[in-house]
Every structure is written in C-alpha cells, then in structure tokens.
C-alpha positions in Angstrom: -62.9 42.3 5.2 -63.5 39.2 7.4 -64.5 42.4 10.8 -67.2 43.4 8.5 -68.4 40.3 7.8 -68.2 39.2 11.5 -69.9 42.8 12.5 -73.2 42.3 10.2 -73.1 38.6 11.4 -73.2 39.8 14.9 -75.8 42.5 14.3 -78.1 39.9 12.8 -77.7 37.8 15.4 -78.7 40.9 17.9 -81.5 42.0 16.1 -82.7 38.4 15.7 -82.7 37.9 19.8 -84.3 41.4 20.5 -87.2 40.0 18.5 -87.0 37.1 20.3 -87.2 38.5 23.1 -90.2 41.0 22.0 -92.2 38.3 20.6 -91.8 35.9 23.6 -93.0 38.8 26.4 -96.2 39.4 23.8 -96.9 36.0 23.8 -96.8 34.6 27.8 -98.3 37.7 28.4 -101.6 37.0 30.5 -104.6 38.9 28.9 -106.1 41.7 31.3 -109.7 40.2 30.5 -108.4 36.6 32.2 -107.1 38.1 34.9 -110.1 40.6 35.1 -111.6 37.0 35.4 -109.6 35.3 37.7 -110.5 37.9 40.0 -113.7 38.2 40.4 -113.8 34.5 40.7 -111.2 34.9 43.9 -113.5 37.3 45.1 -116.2 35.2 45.4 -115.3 32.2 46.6 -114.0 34.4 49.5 -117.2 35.9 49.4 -119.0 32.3 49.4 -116.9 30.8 52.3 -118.5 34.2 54.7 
C-alpha cells in the first residue's frame, strides 16, 4: 500500500518537473524576430565603421 502511494507521489513529482522544464525553455527562449533584429543592427554598425 504505502509503494503505491510513494510511486504516484513520485510520478507527480516527474511530471511536475518535465513541465518545468518545458515551460522554462518556452519562456527564455529568444524570439527569432529579436534576433532577426539584433542582426541587422551588428551588421551595420560593421558596415558604418567601413
């Protein structure tokens, strides 16, 4: 009784830290526009200095 308990308890806790995980890599992921961005401004400041 109490391995079944500890087993759903641990599978909770699993499935509670692959979201985690999920979430966190969706959120600090950098946009593709701001580094579209970021970019082009790197290209012309190299640009401006020739």
């Amino acid at each position: 009784m109490l391995a079944k308990i500890w087993k759903k308890v641990g599978l909770i806790i699993l499935i509670i830290a692959c979201l985690w995980n999920i979430v966190y890599k969706l959120v600090s992921k950098v946009s593709f526009d701001g580094a579209i961005e970021a970019a082009k401004a790197q290209i012309q400041s190299i640009q401006e200095k020739f």
